[in-house]
N, C-alpha and C positions, 0 to 999 in steps of 0.2 A: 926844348927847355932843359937847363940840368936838372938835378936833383934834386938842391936847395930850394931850387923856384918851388917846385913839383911839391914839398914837404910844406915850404908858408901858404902856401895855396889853399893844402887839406886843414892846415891847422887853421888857417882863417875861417875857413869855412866851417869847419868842427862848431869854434867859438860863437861863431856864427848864429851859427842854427844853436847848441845849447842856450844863450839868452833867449832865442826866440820860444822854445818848444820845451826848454826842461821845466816848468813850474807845474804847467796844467797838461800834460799830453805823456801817454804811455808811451813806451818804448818802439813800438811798429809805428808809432807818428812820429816819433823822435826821427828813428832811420830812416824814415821816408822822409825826412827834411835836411837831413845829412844827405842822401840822395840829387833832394833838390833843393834846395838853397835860397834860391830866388824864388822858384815857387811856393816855397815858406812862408818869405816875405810879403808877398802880395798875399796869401792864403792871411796872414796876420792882420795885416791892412783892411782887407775888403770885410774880413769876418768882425774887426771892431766897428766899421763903418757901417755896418749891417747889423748889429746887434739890435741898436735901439728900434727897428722896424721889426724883427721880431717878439722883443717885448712888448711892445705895442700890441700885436696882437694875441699876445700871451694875457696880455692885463687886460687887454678888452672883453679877452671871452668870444673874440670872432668866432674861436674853430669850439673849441675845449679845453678841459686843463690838462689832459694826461701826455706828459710829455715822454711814456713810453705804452707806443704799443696804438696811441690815438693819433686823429686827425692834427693836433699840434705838432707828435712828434713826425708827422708823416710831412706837413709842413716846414717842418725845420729842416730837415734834411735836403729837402727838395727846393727849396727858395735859397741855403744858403752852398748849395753845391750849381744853380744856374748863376748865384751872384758870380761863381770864384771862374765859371766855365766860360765868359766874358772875356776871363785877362790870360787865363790859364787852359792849357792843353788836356784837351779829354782824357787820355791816357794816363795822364798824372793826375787829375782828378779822382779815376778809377781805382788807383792804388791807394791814393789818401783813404777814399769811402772802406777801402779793404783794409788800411792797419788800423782804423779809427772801428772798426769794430770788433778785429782780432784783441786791441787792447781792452774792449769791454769785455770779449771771452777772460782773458787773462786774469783782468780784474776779478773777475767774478769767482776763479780758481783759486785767488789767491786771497779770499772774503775781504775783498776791499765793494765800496761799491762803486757801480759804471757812471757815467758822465749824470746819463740822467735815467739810466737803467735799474730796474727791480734786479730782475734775474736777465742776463744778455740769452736766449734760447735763439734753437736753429728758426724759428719763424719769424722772429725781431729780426734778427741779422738779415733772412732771406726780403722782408719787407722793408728794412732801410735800405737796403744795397738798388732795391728794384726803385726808391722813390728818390734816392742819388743820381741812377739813369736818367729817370724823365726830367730831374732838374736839368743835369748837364748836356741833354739833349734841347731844353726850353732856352738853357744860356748862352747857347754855339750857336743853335738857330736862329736868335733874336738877343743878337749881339749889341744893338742900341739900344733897347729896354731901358727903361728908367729903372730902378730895383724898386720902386712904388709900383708898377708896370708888372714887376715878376710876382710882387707880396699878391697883387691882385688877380695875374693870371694863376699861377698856383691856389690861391683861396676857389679858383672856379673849378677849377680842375677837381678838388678835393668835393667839393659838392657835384660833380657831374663822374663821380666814382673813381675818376682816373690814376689815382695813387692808393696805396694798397695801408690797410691800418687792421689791427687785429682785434680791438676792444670798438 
């Protein structure tokens, strides 16, 4: 490829990825979607398609309400890291779970506040990172799952202890 190609290429994709990640997402999500581009896109995709089942059981009150620190938030992470682990490479999953909470560090340095975070501490971070795993390990290993399928294996998981919550 010459040069030119080599240059509209980055700049598409720059464009790209800024419509998709610059409104709601720090800077280490940002570059991890510059990064990867299309896995942005699908990350965008499945997580809007997936929303409303998580609200659901946000407003039901299945788990709890604390979406930092409790069984919700230990559910969130974990049900929407097996949705994305279906379409998307583990690998790149494991970096997203890592800039998506480097920018809640950041945030918090810069008294902004986190997504859905009080204070982002090294035990929040160490227990979303550990309940990112089990999703992306539940979404590679049980790749046909309905995501009803994962909302409900996840919900068992969390009453049978297996995902880590700190409240």
């Amino acid at each position: 490829m010459n040069g030119r190609k080599i240059i509209l290429i980055l700049i598409l994709n720059i464009l790209t990825t800024s419509l998709l990640y610059s409104q709601h997402k720090g800077k280490h999500q940002y570059r991890w979607a510059v990064f990867h581009p299309v896995a942005a896109i699908k990350v965008k995709h499945i997580y809007k398609k997936n929303l409303p089942i998580y609200q659901q059981v946000k407003q039901q009150k299945i788990l709890d309400t604390l979406e930092n620190g409790g069984k919700l938030d230990a559910f969130r992470h974990a049900f929407f890291m097996a949705c994305f682990a279906q379409k998307i490479q583990t690998k790149k999953l494991i970096k997203l779970g890592i800039a998506h909470e480097k920018d809640d560090v950041y945030y918090f340095h810069k008294n902004k506040k986190a997504e859905y975070a009080d204070i982002p501490d090294s035990t929040s971070i160490q227990m979303d990172l550990y309940n990112n795993n089990i999703g992306i390990e539940l979404g590679r290993k049980y790749r046909t799952l309905s995501h009803q399928q994962i909302k409900d294996t996840i919900i068992r998981f969390i009453s049978e202890n297996k995902l880590k919550t700190i409240r």
